[in-house]
C-alpha positions as CSV (number, residue, x, y, z in Angstrom):
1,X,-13.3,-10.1,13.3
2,X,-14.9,-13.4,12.5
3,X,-14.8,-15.7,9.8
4,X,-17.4,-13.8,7.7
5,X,-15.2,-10.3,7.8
6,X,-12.6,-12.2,6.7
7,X,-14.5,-13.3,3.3
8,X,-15.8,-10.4,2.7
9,X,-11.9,-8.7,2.8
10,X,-11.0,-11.1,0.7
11,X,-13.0,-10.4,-1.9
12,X,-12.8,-6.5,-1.1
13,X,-8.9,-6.9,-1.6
14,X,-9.3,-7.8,-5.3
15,X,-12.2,-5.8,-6.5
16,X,-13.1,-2.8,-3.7
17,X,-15.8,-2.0,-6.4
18,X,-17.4,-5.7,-6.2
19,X,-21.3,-5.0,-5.4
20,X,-22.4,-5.9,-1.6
21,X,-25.0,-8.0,-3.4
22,X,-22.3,-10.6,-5.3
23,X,-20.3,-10.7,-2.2
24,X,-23.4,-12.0,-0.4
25,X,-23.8,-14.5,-3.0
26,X,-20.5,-15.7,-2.6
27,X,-20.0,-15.7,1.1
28,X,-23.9,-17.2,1.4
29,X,-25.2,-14.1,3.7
30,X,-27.4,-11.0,3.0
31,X,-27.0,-7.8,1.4
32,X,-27.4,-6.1,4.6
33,X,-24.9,-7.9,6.6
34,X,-22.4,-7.3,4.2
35,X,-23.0,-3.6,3.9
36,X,-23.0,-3.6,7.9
37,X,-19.8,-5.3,8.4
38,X,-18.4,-3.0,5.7
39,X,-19.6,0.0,7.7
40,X,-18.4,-1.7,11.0
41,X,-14.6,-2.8,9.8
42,X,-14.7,1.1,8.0
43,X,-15.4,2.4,11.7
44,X,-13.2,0.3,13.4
45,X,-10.4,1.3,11.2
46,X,-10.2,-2.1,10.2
47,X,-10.4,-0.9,6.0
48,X,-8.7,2.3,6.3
49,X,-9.4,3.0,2.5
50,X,-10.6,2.1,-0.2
51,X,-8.1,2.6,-3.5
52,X,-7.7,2.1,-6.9
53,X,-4.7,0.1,-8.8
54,X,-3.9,1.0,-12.2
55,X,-2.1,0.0,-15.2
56,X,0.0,3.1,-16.6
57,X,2.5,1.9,-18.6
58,X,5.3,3.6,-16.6
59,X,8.1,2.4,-14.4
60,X,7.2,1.0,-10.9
61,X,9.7,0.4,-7.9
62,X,10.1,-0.9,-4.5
63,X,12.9,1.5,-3.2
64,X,14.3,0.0,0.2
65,X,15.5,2.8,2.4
66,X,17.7,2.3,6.0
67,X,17.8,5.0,8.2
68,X,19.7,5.7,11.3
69,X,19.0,3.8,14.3
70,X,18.1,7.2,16.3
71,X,15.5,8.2,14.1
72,X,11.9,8.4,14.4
73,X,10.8,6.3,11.2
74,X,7.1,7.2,11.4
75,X,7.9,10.9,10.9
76,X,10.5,10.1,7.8
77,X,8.0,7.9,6.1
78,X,4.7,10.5,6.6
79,X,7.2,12.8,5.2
80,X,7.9,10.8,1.9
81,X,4.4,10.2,1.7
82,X,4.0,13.3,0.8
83,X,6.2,12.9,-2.5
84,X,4.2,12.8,-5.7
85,X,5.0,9.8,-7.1
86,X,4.9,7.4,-4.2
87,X,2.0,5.0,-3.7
88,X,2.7,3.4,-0.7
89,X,5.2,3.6,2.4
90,X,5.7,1.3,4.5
91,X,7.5,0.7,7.9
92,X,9.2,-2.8,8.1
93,X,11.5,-5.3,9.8
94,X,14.8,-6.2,9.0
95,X,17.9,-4.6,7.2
96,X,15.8,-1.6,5.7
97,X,13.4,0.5,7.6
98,X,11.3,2.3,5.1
99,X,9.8,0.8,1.8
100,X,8.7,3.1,-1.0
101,X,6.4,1.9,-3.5
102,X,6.7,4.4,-6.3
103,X,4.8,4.9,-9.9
104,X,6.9,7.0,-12.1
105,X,7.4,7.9,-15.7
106,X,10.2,6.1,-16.0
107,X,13.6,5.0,-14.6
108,X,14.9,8.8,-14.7
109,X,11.7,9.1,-12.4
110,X,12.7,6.2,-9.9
111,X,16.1,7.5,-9.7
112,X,14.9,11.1,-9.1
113,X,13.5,9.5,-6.1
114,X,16.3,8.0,-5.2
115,X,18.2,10.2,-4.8
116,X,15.4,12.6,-3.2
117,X,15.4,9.7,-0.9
118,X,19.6,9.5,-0.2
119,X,19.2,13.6,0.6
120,X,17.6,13.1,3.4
121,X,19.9,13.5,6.2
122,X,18.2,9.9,8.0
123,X,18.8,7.7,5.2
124,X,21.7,5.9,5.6
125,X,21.5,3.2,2.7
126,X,19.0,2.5,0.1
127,X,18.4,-0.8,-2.4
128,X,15.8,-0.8,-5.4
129,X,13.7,-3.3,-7.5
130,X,11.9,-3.0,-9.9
131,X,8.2,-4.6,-10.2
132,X,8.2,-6.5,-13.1
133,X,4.6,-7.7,-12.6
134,X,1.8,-8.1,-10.3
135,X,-1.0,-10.5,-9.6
136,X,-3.7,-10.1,-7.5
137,X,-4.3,-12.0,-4.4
């Protein structure tokens, strides 16, 4: 990845739909290269998808989840992936192993999931927040 890729995520990261055309205005390049390096970074696994954020109106959480040190965190979190109201799950360093960003209804929703979450014999501890607001990068 060079310094073009890196423009052209940039701009990818806060409007996937932006036309290849007005990203090669703006990073001074052609139509062609952009759609190219798309294609490449899509191939390379470099963008693994390409998604949509939306404003709902219902309750969104981060929902912090520790599990045992034994256990294999990469099968725990595919597993919650699965649940219906979770956007995101990711792996990450420091006193919690597993995040959980969820979209629900509302808070009956994100405590639903919490405890769905505290059921699983690998969680050990979990600690929630609630997103307030978001900006994009």
């Amino acid at each position: 990845m060079d310094e073009l890729d890196r423009q052209i995520l940039n701009i990818l990261r806060r409007d996937a739909r932006t036309p290849y055309t007005e990203i090669a205005d703006e990073v001074g390049t052609s139509e062609g290269t952009v759609r190219n390096r798309v294609e490449r970074m899509t191939e390379d696994g470099v963008i693994e998808r390409f998604t949509v954020s939306t404003r709902t109106g219902n309750v969104q959480a981060m929902i912090e989840i520790a599990v045992a040190v034994d256990v294999d965190t990469q099968k725990v979190s595919k597993r919650m992936a699965e649940w219906e109201e979770v956007d995101f799950v990711w792996q990450v360093s420091g006193e919690q192993d597993v995040v959980l960003v969820v979209d629900a209804t509302d808070t009956r929703g994100v405590n639903d999931l919490i405890t769905q979450a505290r059921e699983q014999d690998e969680v050990i501890g979990t600690k929630t927040r609630l997103i307030l607001d978001e900006q994009l990068g």
